[in-house]
C-alpha positions, 0 to 999 in steps of 0.5 A, spaced: 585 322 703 588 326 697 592 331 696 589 334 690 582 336 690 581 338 683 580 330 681 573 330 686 568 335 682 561 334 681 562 333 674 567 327 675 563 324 679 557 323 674 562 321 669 564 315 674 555 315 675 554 314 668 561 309 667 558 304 672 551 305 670 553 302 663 557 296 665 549 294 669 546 296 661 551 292 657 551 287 663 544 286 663 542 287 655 547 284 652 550 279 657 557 281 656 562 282 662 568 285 657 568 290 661 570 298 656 567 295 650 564 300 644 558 298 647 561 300 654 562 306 650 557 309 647 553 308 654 558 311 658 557 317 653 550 318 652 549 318 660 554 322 662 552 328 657 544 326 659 546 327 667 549 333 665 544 337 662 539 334 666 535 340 670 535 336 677 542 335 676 544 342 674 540 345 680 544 340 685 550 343 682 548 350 684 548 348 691 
């Protein structure tokens, strides 16, 4: 277990959501497997800030 539990915020955990997520899309879309690519990038980027600024999201956040 770890020490510091500052690592394990909600907002952390949708950061890594969104980071797996785009490896599924660009996976998928555009067959590659390159792991962190531009196209990684950019994915990672627009579900991060679209997980965090959903209304669902938020109100989960509160709880």
């Amino acid at each position: 277990m770890a020490e510091n539990n500052e690592e394990y915020t909600y907002e952390k955990l949708l950061e890594t959501i969104a980071h797996e997520i785009a490896h599924c899309i660009v996976y998928d879309l555009y067959g590659e497997h390159k792991g962190h690519g531009d196209k990684h990038k950019i994915i990672t980027e627009e579900l991060k800030h679209y997980l965090l600024t959903d209304k669902t999201m938020k109100i989960l956040q509160k709880d």
